[in-house]
N, C-alpha and C positions, 0 to 999 in steps of 0.2 A: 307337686309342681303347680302350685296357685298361680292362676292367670299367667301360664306358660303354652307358649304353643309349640308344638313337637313337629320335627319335620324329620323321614328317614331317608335317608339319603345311600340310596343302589349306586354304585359305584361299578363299574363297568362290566357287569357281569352279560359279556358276552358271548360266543360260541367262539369267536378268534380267542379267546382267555378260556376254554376250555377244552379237554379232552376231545381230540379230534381236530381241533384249530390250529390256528398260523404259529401260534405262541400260548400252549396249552399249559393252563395251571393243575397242578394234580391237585381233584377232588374238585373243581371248580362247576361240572355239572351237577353234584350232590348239591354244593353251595347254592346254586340256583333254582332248584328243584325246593333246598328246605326254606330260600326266603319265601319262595311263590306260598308254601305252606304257612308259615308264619305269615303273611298278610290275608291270608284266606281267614285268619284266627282274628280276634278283635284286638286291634294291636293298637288301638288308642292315637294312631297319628292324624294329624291335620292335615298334612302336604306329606305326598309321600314323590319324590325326586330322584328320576333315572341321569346317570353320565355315560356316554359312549363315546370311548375314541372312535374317532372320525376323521380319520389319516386321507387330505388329498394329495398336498405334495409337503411332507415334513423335515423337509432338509435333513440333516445330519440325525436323525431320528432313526433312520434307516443305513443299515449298513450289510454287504455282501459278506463282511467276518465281521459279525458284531461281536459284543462285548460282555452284552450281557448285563451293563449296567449302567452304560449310557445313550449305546447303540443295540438295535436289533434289529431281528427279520422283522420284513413286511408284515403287517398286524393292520387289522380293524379298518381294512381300506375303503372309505367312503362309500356309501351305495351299494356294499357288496353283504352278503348273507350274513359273511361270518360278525361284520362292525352290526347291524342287527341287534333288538334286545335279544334276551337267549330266548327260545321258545318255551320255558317253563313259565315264561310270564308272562305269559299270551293270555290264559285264566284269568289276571289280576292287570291286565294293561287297565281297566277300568277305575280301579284304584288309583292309578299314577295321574300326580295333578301339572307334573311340571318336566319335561326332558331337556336334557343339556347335552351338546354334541364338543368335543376339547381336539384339541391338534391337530386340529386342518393342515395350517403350514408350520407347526412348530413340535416338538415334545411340549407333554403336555401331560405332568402326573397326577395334578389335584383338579377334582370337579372347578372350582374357584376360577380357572383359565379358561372354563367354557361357558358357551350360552347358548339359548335357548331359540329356538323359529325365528324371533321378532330382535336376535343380535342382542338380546338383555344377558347380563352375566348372573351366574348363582348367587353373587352376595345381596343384589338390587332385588332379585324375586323373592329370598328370602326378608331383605325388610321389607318390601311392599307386603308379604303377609303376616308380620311381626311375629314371623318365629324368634325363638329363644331358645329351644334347644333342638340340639340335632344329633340322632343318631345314625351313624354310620355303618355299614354291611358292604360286602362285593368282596372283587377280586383285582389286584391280588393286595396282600396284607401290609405286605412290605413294599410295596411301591406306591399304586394310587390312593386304596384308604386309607397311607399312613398318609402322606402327601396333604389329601383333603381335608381329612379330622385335625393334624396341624394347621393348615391352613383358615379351617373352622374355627378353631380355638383364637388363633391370630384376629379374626374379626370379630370377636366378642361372643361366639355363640359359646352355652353350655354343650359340651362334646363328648359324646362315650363311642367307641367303639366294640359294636358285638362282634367278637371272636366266633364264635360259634356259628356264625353266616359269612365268613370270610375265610380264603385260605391263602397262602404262600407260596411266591415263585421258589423260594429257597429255604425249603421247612423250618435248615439250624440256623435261619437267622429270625425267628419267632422271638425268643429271649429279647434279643435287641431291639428287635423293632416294637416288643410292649413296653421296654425301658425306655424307648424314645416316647415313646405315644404319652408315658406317665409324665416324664421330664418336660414337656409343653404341655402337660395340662389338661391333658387328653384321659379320661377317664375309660379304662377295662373293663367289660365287664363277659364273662366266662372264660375267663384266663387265672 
């Protein structure tokens, strides 16, 4: 990658998305536990960029019998422990060049719908630091990474998806969701 800059991109891996949370992904503490490990490794990124849902009041986002696919329980509620990064990356917060908070008052599946302290969105911090490719990790597979890394692709960046630091609300629908990922353009890689 000649005169490319790399940006990884943590995708909500937080304790409300893991074992134990509001809305727990199986395997989702492992996930977080093995990114903190891999960025402890020399992992060649530039920018390396957290997303956190950040739920204040998210209208129809929420629902007392959700759905499951459009609606659900209470998750990532602003201020509160579990919306938090996970604490496995408590070691490597020093690493992280850029945080993004998404769905205050709305759903809100891809990094690309949030921003940053200063109200700037993901796609403006990434051209101000002329990334070009982005790789994507978190949880869950099939909701917000796929969301993002489409959404990535959409704005021109080069886009892979590490499996292997991501897991799934709905394991059998893995198939799909890398067939999607493939079909926009979205590059797999440990799948």
């Amino acid at each position: 990658m000649h005169n490319s800059t790399k940006a990884l991109l943590i995708v909500d891996v937080q304790p409300t998305f893991c074992e134990g949370g509001s809305l727990p992904v199986q395997g989702g503490n492992e996930v977080a536990a093995d990114i903190a490990r891999f960025l402890k490794s020399d992992h060649g990124y530039q920018h390396v960029i957290t997303t956190q849902d950040w739920h204040i009041q998210p209208g129809q986002h929420f629902a007392s019998s959700p759905d499951y696919i459009n609606t659900w329980p209470e998750h990532g509620l602003a201020g509160s422990k579990e919306a938090e990064l996970h604490p496995e990356l408590e070691d490597v917060k020093h690493l992280i060049t850029h945080k993004v908070k998404k769905g205050m008052f709305n759903a809100a599946y891809s990094g690309f719908e949030g921003v940053d302290e200063q109200e700037i969105g993901l796609d403006q911090t990434l051209q101000r630091n002329h990334v070009t490719h982005i790789d994507v990790v978190g949880l869950a597979l099939d909701y917000c990474v796929k969301a993002t890394a489409i959404d990535s692709v959409g704005h021109g960046y080069s886009t892979r998806v590490l499996t292997q630091f991501s897991a799934a609300v709905a394991p059998e629908t893995i198939d799909s969701t890398i067939s999607e990922l493939k079909n926009a353009g979205v590059e797999t890689v440990g799948y």
